[in-house]
SEDREN-359833 format. One record per residue (C-alpha): x, y, z. Coordinates in Angstrom, 3 decimals, m for minus. Example, Ala and Ser with C-alpha at 12.3 -4.5 7.8 and 13.67 -1.06 7.14 Angstrom:
BEGIN
PT        xx        yy        zz
PT    12.300    m4.500     7.800
PT    13.670    m1.060     7.140
***
This chain:
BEGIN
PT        xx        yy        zz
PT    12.807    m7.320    41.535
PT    13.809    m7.910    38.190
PT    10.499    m7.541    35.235
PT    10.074   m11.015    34.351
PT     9.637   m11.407    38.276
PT     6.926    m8.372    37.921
PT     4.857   m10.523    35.509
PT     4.879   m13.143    37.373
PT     4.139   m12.354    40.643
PT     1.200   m10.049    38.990
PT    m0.200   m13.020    37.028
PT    m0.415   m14.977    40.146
PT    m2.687   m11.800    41.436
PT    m4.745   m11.091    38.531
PT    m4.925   m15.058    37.858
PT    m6.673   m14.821    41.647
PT    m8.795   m11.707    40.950
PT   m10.119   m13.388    37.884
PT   m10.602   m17.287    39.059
PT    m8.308   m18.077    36.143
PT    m5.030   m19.989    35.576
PT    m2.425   m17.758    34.645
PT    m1.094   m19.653    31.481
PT    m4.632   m19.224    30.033
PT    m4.265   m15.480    29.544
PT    m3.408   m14.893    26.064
PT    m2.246   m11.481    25.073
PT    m4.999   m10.210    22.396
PT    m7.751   m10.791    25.298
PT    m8.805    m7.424    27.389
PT    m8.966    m7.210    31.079
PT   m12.236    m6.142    30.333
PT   m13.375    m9.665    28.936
PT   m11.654   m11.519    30.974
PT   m13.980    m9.555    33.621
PT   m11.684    m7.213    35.469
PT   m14.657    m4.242    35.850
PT   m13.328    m1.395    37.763
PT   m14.030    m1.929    41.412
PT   m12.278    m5.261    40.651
PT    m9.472    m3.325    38.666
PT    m9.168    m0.849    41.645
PT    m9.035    m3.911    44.002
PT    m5.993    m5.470    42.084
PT    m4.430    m2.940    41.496
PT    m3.874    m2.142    45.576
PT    m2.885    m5.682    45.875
PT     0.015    m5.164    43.179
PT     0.786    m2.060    45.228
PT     1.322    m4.250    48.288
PT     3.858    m6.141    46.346
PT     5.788    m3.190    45.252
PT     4.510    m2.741    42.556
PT     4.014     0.867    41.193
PT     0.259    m0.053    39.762
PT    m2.505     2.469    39.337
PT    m6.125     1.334    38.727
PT    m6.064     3.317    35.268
PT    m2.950     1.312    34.133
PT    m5.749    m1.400    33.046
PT    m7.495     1.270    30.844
PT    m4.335     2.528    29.157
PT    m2.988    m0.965    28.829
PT    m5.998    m2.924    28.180
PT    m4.984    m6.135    26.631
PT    m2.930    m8.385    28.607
PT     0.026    m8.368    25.756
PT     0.154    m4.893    26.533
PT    m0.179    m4.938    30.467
PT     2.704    m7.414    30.039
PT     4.876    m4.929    27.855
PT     4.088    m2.113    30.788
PT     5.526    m4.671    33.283
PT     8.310    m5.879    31.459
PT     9.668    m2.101    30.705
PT    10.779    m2.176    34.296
PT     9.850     1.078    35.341
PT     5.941     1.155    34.866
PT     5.893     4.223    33.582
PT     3.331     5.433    30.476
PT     4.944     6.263    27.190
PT     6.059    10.168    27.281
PT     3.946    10.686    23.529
PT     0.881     9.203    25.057
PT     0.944     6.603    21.894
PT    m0.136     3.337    22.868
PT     2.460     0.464    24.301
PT     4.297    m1.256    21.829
PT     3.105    m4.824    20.746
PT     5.482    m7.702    21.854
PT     6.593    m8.162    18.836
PT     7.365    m4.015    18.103
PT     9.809    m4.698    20.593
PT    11.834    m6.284    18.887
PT    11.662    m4.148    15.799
PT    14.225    m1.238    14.555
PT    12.643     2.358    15.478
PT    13.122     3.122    11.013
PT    10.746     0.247     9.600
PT    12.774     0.338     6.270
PT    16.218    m0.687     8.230
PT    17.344    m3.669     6.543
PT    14.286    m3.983     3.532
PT    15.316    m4.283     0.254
PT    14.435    m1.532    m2.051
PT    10.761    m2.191    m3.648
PT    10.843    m3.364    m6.676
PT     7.233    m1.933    m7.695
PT     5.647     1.928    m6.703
PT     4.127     1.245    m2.804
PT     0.906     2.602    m4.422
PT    m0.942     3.187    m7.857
PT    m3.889     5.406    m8.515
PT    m6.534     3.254    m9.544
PT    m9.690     5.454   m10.112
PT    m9.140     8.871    m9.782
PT    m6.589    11.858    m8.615
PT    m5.741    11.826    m5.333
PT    m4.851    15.844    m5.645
PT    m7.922    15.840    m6.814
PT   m10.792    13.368    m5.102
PT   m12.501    14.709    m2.211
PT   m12.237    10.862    m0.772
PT    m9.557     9.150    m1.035
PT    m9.815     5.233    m0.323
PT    m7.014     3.144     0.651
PT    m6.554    m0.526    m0.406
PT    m4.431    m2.508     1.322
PT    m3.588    m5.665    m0.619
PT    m4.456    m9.491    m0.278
PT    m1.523   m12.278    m0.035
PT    m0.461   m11.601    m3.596
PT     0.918    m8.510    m2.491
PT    m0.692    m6.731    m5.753
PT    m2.099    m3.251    m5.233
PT    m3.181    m3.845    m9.035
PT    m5.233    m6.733    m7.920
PT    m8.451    m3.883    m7.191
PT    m7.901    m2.694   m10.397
PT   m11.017    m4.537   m11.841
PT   m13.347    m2.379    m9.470
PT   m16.062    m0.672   m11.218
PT   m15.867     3.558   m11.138
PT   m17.176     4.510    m7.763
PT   m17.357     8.186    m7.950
PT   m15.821    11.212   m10.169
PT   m15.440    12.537    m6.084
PT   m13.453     8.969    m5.158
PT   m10.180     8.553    m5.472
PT    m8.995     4.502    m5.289
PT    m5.136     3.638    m4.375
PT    m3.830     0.362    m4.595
PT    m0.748    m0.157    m2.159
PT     1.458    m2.712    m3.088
PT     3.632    m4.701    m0.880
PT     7.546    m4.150    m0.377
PT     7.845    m7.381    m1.173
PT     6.122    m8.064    m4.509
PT     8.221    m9.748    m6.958
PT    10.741   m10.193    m3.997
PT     9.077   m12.536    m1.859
PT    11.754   m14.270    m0.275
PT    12.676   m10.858     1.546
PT     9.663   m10.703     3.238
PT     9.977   m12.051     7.057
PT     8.862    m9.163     9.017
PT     5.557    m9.146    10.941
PT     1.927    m7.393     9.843
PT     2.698    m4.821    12.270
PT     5.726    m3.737    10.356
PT     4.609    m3.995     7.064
PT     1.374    m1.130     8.093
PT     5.143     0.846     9.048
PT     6.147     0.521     5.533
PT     2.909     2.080     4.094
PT     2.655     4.640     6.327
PT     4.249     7.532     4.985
PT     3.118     6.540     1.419
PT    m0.403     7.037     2.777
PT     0.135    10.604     4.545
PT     2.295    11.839     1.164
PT    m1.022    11.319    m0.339
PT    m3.335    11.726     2.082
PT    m1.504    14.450     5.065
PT    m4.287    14.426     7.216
PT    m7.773    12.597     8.129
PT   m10.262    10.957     8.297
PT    m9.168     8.373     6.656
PT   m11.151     5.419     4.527
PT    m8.933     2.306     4.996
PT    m9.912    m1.246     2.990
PT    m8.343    m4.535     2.695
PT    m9.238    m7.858     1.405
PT    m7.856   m11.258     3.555
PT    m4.702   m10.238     4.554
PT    m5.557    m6.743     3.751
PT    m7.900    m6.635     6.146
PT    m5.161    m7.212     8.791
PT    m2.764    m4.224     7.337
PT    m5.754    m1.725     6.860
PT    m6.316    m2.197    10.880
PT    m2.876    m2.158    11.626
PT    m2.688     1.035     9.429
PT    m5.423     2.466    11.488
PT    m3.801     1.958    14.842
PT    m0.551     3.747    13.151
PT    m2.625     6.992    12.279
PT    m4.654     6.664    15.170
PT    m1.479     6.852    17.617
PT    m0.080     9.899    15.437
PT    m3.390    12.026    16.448
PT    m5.261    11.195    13.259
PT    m8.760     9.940    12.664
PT   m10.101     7.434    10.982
PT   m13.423     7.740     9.133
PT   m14.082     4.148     7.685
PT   m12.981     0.578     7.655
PT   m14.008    m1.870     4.578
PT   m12.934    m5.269     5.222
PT   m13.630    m7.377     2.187
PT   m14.035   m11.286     3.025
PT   m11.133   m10.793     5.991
PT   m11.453   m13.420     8.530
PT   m10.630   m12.011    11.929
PT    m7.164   m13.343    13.370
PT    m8.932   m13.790    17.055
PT   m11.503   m16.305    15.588
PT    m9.336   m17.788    12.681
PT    m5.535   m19.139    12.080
PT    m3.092   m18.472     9.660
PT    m3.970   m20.669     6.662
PT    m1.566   m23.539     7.108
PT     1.412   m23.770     4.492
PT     0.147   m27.141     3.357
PT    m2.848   m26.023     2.240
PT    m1.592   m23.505     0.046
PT     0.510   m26.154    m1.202
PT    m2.502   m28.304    m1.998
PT    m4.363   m25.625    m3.652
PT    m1.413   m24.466    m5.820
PT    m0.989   m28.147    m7.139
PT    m4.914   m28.620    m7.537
PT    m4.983   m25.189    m9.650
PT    m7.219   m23.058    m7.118
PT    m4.688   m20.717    m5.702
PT    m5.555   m17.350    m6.822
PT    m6.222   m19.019   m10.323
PT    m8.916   m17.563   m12.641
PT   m10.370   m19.660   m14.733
PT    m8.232   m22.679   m16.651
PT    m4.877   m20.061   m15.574
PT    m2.100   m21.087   m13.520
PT    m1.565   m18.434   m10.770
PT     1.908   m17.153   m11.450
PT     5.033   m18.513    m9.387
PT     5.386   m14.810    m7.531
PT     1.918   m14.748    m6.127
PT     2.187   m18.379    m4.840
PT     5.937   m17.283    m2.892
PT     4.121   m14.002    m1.572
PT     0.763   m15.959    m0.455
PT     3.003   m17.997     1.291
PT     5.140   m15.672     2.622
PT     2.206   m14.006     3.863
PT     0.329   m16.389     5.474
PT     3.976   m17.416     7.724
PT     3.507   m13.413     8.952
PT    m0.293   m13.860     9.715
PT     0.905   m17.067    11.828
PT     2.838   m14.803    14.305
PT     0.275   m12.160    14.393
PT    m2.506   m11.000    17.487
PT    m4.393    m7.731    17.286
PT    m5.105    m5.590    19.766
PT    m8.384    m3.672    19.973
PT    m8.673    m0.074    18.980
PT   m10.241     1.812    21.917
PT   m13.648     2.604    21.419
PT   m12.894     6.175    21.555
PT   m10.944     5.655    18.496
PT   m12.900     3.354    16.955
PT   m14.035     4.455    13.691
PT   m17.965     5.364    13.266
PT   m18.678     2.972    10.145
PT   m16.661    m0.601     9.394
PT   m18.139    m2.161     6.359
PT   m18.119    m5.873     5.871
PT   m17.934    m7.124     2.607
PT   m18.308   m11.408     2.312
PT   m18.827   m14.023    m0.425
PT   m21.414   m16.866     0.286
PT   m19.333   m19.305    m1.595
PT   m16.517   m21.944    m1.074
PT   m13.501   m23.119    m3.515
PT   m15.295   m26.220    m3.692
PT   m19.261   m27.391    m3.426
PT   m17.816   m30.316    m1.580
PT   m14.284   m30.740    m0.202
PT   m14.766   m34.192     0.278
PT   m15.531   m34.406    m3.620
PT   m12.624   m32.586    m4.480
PT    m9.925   m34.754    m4.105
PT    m8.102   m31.852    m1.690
PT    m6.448   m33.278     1.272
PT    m6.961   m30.777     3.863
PT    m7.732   m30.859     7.528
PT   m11.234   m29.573     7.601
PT   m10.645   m29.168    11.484
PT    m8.556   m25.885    10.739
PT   m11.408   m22.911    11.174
PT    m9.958   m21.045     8.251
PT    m9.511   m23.939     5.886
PT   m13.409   m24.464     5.875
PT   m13.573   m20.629     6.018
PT   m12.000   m20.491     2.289
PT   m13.170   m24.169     0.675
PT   m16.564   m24.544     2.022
PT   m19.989   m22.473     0.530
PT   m20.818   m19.873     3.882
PT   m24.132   m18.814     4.999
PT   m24.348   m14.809     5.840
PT   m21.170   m13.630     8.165
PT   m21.620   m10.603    10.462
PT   m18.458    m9.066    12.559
PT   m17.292   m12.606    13.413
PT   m14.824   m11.293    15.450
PT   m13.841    m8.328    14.491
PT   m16.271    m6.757    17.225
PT   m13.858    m7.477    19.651
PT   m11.114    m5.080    18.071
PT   m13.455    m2.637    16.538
PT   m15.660    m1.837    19.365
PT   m18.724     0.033    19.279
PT   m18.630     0.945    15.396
PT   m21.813     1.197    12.902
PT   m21.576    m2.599    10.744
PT   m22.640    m2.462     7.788
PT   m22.684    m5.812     5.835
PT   m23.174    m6.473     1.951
PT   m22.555   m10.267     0.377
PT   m21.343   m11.474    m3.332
PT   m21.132   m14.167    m5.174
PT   m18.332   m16.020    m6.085
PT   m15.349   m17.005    m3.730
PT   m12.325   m15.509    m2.267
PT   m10.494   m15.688    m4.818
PT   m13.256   m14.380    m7.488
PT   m13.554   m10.880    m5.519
PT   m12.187    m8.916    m7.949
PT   m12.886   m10.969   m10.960
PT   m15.464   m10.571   m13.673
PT   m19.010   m10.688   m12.838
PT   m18.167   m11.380    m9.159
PT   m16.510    m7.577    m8.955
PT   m19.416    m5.557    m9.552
PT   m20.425    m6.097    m5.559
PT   m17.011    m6.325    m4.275
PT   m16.956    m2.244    m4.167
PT   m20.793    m1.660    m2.769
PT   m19.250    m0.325     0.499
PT   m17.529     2.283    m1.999
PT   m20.158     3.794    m3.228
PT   m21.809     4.952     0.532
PT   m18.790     7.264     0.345
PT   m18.977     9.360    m2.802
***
């Protein structure tokens, strides 16, 4: 029986088990959401053995997202991975086992030292950056702590935009060992804003699966993939031509941010997490929002947008007070802390707005 036929014939089982049609499972979803407990686990798991199928009730637990169930499958031989790291992601399949094969050189240092030694700090807090790409971009935080150390990490890709086409799971490869030359062993404090959001828990899962631990997560006004899209190309279009993409103020956002946004927000379209297990998950994730839009009324603004895209009205429209929205489901079981700002997404780390962009900071010094 070849693998494909594997999948199949055990998504017309667990599409039984579950009362579900098989073409609704989506591959960032658990078993355990979908509702496979264990007696039901143990159940399907005997009636996958009946088809030949070497399936142990625990293969749910190690595998516990159905992207990853389907990787186990498809490798043919349903066997665990010999270094006990985690399956690979559909699309780490497909991706060369040295991240840097085929990546331009970087035309900017992966990271700058924005507050602080890191030889020095006794925390060291990693920023992972927005769509720009700019590391620099957090370098308008107020001083945390003389025992805080703040790094910036820069895209591959800055100033080089049309090179980058590889997915968010590859680009946390690219940081990695720029994080453990500076940082060689845990816990780790991991923060992004937007996009950065996505890297820092990508970056997690990394150090995670090389035995390390990590001890917080700051996720600065980063809409969870599972409950948002990619913001569509057109809109950044429309907000580039309208003079509110990444502008500050009466100023143009350069042409090199606008080609990295974009380039960005084409790798978030082709991206799914998977949860952290809980045993992994780390103890604290701060959540750092803005209350306000782009616009006090879209309709007013002369933008044409489709306000029924999630993350579109995410970014233009003024917010009430957001909790985990989402990000529960990958970060389960964690302390969440919450702290709000004004301005919008774009004002973060601009003058006055910046002054509460960094309150999850200072709980660590």
């Amino acid at each position: 029986m070849s693998s494909s036929e594997n999948v199949t014939k055990a998504w017309d089982v667990l599409g039984e088990a579950l009362s579900m049609d098989p073409l609704d499972f989506e591959d960032h979803e658990s078993w355990k959401f979908l509702g496979l407990g264990d007696l039901l686990a143990a159940a399907t798991a005997s009636d996958l053995k009946n088809l030949g199928l070497d399936v142990k009730t625990e293969d749910f637990t190690k595998y516990p997202t159905v992207g990853e169930f389907k990787t186990f499958l498809l490798r043919g031989d349903n066997t665990a991975p010999s270094n006990g790291a985690p399956a690979a992601s559909p699309a780490q399949l497909n991706e060369p086992a040295d991240p840097w094969e085929g990546i331009p050189k970087p035309k900017v240092p992966l990271s700058i030292a924005l507050q602080g030694q890191a030889s020095k700090a006794k925390v060291i807090v990693f920023l992972l950056p927005d769509g720009s790409g700019a590391g620099g971009s957090y370098g308008s935080l107020p001083r945390v702590s003389p025992d805080v150390c703040l790094i910036g990490l820069n895209s591959p890709f800055l100033r080089q935009a049309e090179a980058f086409t590889c997915t968010i799971e590859r680009m946390a490869r690219l940081w990695l060992d720029e994080i453990r030359k500076l940082q060689p062993k845990g816990p780790y404090v991991l923060g992004g804003w937007s996009a950065g959001g996505y890297y820092a828990f990508e970056v997690a899962k990394l150090l995670i699966a090389a035995g390390e631990k990590i001890g917080r997560m700051i996720l600065i006004d980063s809409p969870c993939r599972l409950q948002f899209e990619a913001l569509p190309e057109a809109v950044v279009g429309e907000l580039t031509s309208k003079g509110l993409m990444g502008a500050s103020g009466l100023k143009k956002a350069p042409e090199w941010l606008v080609q990295h946004f974009t380039s960005t927000v084409i790798s978030v379209e082709s991206y799914m997490p998977t949860p952290i297990a809980a045993s992994d998950v780390p103890p604290v994730v701060n959540f750092i929002w803005v209350r306000e839009g782009l616009v006090k009324d879209v309709a007013e603004s002369g933008l044409n947008v489709d306000l029924t895209v999630k993350v579109t009205r995410f970014l233009l429209e003024p917010r009430g007070e957001l909790k985990t929205v989402g990000w529960e489901r990958l970060l389960p079981g964690a302390r969440y802390e919450f702290d709000y700002m004004t301005g919008n997404h774009f004002q973060i780390t601009q003058p006055p707005h910046v002054s509460a962009s960094i309150s999850a900071c200072t709980y660590i010094g």
